[in-house]
C-alpha positions in Angstrom: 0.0 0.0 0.0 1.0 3.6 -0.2 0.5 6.6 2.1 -0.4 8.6 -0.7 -3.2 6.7 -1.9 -4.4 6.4 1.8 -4.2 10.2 2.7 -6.4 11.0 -0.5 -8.8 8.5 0.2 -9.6 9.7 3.6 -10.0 13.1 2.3 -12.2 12.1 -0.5 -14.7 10.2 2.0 -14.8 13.2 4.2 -15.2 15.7 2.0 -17.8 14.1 -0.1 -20.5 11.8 1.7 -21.9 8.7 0.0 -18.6 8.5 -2.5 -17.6 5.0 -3.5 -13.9 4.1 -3.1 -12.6 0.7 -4.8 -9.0 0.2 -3.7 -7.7 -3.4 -3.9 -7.5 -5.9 -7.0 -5.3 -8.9 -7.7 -4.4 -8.7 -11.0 -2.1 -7.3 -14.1 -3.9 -4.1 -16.0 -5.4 -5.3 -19.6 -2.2 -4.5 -21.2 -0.2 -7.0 -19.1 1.6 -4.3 -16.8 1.9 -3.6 -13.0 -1.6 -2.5 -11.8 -1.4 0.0 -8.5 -4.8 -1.8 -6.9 -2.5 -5.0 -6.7 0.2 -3.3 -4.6 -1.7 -3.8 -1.2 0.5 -5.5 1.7 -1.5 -8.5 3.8 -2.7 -9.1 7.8 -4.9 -6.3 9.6 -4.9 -2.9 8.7 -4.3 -3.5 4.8 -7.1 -1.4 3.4 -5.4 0.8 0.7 -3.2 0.2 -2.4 -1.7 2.1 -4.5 -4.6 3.3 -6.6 -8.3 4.7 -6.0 -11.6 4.0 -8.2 -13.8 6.6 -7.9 -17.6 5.8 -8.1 -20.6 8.4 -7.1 -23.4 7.2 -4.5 -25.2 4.1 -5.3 -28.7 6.0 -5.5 -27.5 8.2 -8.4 -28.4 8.1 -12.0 -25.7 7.6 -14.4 -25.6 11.7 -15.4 -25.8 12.9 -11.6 -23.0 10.2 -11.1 -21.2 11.6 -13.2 -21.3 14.9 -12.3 -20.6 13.6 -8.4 -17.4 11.9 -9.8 -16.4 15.1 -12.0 -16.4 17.6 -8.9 -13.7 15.2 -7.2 -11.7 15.1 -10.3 -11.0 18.8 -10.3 -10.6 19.1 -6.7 -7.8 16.7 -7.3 -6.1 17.8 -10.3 -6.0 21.7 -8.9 -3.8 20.1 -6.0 -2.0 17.3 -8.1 1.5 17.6 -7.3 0.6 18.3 -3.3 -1.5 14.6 -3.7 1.5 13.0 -4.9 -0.9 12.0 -8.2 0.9 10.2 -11.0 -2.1 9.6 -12.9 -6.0 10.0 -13.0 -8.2 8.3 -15.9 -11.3 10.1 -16.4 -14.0 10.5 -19.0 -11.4 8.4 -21.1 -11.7 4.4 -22.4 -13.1 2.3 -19.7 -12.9 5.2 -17.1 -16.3 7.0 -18.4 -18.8 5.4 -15.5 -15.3 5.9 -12.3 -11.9 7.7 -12.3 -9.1 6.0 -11.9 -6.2 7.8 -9.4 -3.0 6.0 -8.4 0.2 7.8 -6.8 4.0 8.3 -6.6 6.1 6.7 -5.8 4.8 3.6 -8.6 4.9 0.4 -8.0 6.7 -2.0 -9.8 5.9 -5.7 -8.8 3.3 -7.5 -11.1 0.3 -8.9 -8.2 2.0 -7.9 -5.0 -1.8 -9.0 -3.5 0.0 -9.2 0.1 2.8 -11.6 -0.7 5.6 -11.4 2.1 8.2 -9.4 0.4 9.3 -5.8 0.4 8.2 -4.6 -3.2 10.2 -2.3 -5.7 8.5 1.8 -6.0 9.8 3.8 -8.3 9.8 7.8 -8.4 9.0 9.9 -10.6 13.0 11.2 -10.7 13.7 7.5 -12.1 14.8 6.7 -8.2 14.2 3.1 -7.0 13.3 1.9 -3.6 11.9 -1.3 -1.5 9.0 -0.2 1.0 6.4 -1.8 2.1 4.4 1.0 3.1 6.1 4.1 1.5 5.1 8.2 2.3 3.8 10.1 -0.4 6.2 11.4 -2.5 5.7 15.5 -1.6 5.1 14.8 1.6 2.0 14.4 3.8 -1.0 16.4 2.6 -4.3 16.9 3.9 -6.4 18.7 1.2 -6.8 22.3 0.2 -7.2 24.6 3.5 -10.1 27.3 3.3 -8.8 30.8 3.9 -10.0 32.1 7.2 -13.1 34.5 6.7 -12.0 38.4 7.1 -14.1 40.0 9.5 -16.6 42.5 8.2 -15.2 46.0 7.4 -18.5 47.1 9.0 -18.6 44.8 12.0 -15.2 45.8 12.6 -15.9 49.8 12.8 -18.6 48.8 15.1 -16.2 47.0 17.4 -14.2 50.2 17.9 -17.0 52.6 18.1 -18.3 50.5 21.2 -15.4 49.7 22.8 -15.2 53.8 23.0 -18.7 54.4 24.4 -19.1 51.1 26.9 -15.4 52.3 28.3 -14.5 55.3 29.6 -11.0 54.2 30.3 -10.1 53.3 27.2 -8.5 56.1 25.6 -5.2 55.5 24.2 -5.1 59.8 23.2 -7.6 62.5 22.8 -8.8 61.2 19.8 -12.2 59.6 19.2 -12.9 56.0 17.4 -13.8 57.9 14.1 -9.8 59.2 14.1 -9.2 55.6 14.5 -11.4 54.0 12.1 -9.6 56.1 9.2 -6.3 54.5 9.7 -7.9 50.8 9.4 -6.6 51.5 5.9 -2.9 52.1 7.3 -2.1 48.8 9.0 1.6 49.7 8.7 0.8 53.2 10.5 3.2 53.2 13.8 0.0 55.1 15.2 -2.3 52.4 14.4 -0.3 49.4 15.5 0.7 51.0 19.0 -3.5 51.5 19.3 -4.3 48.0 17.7 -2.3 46.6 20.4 -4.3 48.6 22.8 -7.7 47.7 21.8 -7.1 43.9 21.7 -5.5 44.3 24.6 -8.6 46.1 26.0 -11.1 44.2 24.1 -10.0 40.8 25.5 -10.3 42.1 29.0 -13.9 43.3 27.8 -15.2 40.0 26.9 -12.8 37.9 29.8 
């Protein structure tokens, strides 16, 4: 098995509910050559290969399937290098009704299926190496992190404004919230940094 195809796996089940993953298969592909769903080690614990079939929910029609299966696609080839991807087979020969996703490093022994040995992987700079169970290639990834949503401009003014009227003692010059607010747009402002420190400062003890 790989980590690779494991790590993208577990992503792909959380982030999309009802998606069917195929992993393992004991056999050559078509053409005679290694296939990545062979390269799965045995005993407990051996859930992954080196390759992923992905199928939409079994209650979908073969359009809306489709379209299920097409949404993961792109998630995964806008991150393809991070996933450690070698190859994805989609809308293609065979790969019309699933996509096909397998990883680098490659494996190179034909029907691994859990035999006892400690199988060739090749990279993708031609580099050869026995693993049983080898890390993605780029490293560990764990799917595209969203961007932290920027408070309000709005909700922010109103912050200041209050923090002004509900406290007295909270005046870091002679200057009222409105001065303030204007330099929002100056975050480099000496000023503005010497009073942001002040109102988080002030704010925290607020809300404590």
């Amino acid at each position: 098995m790989s980590e690779a195809a494991k790590q993208c796996r577990k992503w792909i089940e959380a982030e999309y509910p009802g998606v069917r993953v195929s992993r393992k298969s004991c056999r050559d592909t078509a053409g005679g050559s290694v296939s990545q769903h062979s390269s799965y080690k045995s005993g407990e614990g051996s859930y992954d290969s080196n390759a992923l079939d992905i199928f939409g929910p079994e209650e979908l029609d073969y359009d809306a399937e489709r379209a299920f299966v097409d949404e993961i696609v792109k998630a995964l080839e806008a991150h393809e290098d991070a996933w450690s991807i070698r190859l994805i087979l989609w809308n293609t020969t065979a790969h019309y009704g699933h996509a096909h996703i397998d990883f680098w490093p490659t494996c190179l022994e034909h029907k691994w299926c859990g035999r006892a040995i400690r199988p060739q992987w090749r990279y993708s700079d031609g580099t050869i190496r026995r693993s049983v169970n080898p890390d993605p290639e780029n490293g560990t990834y764990q799917g595209p992190q969203e961007e932290p949503e920027l408070m309000p401009r709005s909700l922010f003014e109103d912050m200041i404004r209050a923090l002004f009227d509900i406290d007295q003692d909270f005046q870091p010059s002679a200057t009222g919230a409105d001065y303030w607010i204007k330099l929002i747009d100056s975050p480099d402002d000496p000023e503005w940094l010497d009073f942001w420190h002040a109102f988080t400062k002030q704010l925290t003890k607020e809300t404590a």
